[in-house]
N, C-alpha and C positions, 0 to 999 in steps of 0.2 A: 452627542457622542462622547463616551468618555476619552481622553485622550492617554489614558495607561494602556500601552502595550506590551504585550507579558511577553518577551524574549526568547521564555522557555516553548511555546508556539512554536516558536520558528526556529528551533534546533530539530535539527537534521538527526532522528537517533542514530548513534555509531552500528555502525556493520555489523552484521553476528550469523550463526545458523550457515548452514549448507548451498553454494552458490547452484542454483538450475537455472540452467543454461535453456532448458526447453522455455522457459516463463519469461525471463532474463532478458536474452537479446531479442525477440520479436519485442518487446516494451522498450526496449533502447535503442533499437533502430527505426521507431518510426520517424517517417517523414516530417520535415519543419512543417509546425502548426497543424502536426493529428492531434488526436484523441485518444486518453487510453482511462479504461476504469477495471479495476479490479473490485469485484464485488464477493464477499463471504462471510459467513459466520464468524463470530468472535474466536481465536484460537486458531485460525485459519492459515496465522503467515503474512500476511495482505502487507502490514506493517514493514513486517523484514526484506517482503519482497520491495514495497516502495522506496525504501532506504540504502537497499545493495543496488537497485535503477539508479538512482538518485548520483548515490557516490562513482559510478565510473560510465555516466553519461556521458562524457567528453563537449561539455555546453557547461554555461553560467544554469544553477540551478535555485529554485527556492523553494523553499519548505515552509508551508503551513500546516496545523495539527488543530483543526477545527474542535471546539469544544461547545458544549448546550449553551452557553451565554453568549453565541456571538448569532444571534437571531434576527439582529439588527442588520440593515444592508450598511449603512453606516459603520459599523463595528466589523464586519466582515472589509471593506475596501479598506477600512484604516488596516487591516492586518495585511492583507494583500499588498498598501502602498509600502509599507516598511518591509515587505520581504521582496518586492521587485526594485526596492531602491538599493538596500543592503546587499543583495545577491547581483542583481543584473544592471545596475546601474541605474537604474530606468526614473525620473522624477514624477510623483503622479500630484498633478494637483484639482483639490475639490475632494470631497468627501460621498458621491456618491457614482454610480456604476459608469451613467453617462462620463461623466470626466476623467475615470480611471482609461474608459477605453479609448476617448480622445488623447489622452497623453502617452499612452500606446502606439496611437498610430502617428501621434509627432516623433516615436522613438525608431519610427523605423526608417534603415530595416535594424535587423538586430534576432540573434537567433538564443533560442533559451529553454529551457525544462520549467513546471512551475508543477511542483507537485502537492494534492490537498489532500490530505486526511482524514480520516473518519469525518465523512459529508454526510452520514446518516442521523446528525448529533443536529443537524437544521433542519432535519426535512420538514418540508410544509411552513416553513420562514418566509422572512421577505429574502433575507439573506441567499435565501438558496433557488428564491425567483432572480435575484440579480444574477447568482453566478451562472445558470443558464444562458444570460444574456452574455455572459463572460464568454461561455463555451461557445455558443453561436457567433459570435462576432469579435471573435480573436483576432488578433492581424497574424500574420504571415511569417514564420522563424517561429511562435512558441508553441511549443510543446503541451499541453494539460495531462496528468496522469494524476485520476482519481482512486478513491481507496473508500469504499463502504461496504456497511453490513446489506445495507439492500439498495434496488437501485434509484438511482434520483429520480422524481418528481420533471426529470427532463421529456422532450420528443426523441426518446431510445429510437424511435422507429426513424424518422430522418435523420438522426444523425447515420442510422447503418447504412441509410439508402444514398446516404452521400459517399461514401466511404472512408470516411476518415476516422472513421471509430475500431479502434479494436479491443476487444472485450477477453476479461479472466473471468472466470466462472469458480464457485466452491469443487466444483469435479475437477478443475482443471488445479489449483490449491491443491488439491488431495496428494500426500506423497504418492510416488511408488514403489513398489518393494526394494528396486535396486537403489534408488532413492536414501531409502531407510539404510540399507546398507551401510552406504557411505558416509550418510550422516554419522552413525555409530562408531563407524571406525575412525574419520576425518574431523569430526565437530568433538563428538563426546570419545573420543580414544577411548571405548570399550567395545569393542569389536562385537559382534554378533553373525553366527551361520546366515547363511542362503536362506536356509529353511527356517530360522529363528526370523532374519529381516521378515522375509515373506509372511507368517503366520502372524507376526508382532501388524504390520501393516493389515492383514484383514481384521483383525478383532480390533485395533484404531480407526480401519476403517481412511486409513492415513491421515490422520486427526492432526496437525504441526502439537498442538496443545496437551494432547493425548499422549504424542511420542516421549515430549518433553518430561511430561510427568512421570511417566513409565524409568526413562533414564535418572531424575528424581529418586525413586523408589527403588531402583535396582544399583545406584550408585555405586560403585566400590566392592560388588561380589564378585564372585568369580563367575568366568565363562561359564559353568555347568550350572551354578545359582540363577545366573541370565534365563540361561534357555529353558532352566525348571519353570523359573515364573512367566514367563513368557505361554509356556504350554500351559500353566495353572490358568490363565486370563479366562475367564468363564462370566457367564452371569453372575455368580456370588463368589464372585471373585472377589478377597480384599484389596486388591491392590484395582481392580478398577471400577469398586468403592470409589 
C-alpha cells in the first residue's frame, strides 16, 4: 500500500447553496450508528448536501472523497484510518478491514458521523467489498452517510429490512419551485417571480446544475431580462444549449 495520503480527500468542502431543511434534518438526525446514502446524477446537490449534514451534525465528523484509485481495500482503510484518527480520535491499527473494525470496537463507546463520497468511483473493487463489510458491522455511535451516482454493490435489500437505512433518491435532489425561489433571491440575490421560480424549475426539471447555470447566464440582468429568458427556455433554446 502506498503510504501517501492526499489531505485534499479529506477536506471537508466549505458550506454553499441553499439550506433544505426537508433533506437536511431527517439526515442529521439519524440515530447513532444508522445509515444514510444519498444517491444521484452528477449535478444533483449530493455533494452540497453531504457537506451542509456534515458541518452542523453536532458529533466529531470525517470526511472522505473517494476517488477511482483507491481500488485497493488497502488504500481505502489507510484513508479511512487517517480521517477517524484526525476527526474522531479513534487509533486504527493494521491495514486492512478486519483490523480497522477491531480498533473500532476497542474505541468504544464513542459517537460520530463518517461521511464517504462519491463511492460510485469503486464500484465493483475490493475496496468497495470491504466497505460493505464497514456498513454491516459498524459498532454502535457511528454514523455512515453515503453520497453516489448509483447505488452500491451492497445487500440494499437488508439493510432497509433492518431499518437502519434511510435513503435520498435523485426525485427527492430535485428542487422545488418554492425552493428555487429562495435560492434566487437568498443564495444568488437575484430574485425571481413565483411564476418565473415555478416555470425556471419545470424546464430544469429542478436540475441543482441546471439552475446554477441558468443563474451563470442570466447573471447581472435585470428582473424583466430574467424572466424574458426564463420563458425563452425551449428546445432550441440558447441558453439551454
Amino acid at each position: 500500500m502506498s503510504s501517501i495520503i492526499l489531505a485534499e480527500k479529506l477536506r471537508r468542502p466549505e458550506i454553499s447553496g441553499l439550506a433544505r431543511v426537508r433533506l437536511e434534518a431527517p439526515l442529521r438526525n439519524r440515530a447513532a450508528g444508522g445509515l444514510s446514502l444519498v444517491v444521484g446524477p452528477p449535478g444533483s446537490g449530493k455533494s452540497t448536501l453531504l457537506a451542509r449534514v456534515a458541518a452542523s451534525a453536532g458529533v466529531p465528523t470525517a470526511w472522505y472523497r473517494i476517488t477511482a484509485d483507491d481500488g485497493a481495500e488497502e488504500s481505502v482503510v489507510g484513508y479511512l484510518a487517517r480521517a477517524l484518527r484526525t476527526s474522531l480520535g479513534i487509533d486504527i491499527v493494521g491495514t486492512d478491514m478486519s483490523s480497522l473494525l477491531e480498533s473500532l470496537d476497542m474505541a468504544i463507546p464513542f459517537t460520530g458521523l463518517l461521511v464517504l463520497d462519491d463511492l460510485h468511483e469503486i464500484a465493483g473493487t475490493a475496496a468497495e467489498r470491504a466497505l460493505e463489510r464497514l456498513v454491516e458491522l459498524r459498532p454502535p455511535g457511528l454514523h455512515i452517510l453515503l453520497g453516489s451516482r448509483r447505488p452500491p454493490a451492497f445487500n440494499i435489500p437488508r439493510l432497509r429490512v433492518s431499518g437502519s437505512l434511510h435513503e435520498v433518491g435523485s426525485d427527492d435532489l430535485r428542487f422545488r419551485y418554492w425552493e428555487v425561489e429562495e435560492l434566487f433571491e437568498s443564495v444568488y440575490q437575484e430574485p425571481l417571480s413565483p411564476e418565473s421560480a415555478a416555470a425556471l424549475t419545470r424546464r430544469t426539471e429542478g436540475w441543482a446544475a441546471g439552475l446554477q447555470l441558468f443563474h451563470l447566464a442570466t447573471a447581472g440582468r435585470s428582473t424583466v431580462e430574467r424572466k424574458q429568458a426564463v420563458a425563452d427556455l425551449g428546445g432550441r433554446s440558447k441558453l439551454i444549449r
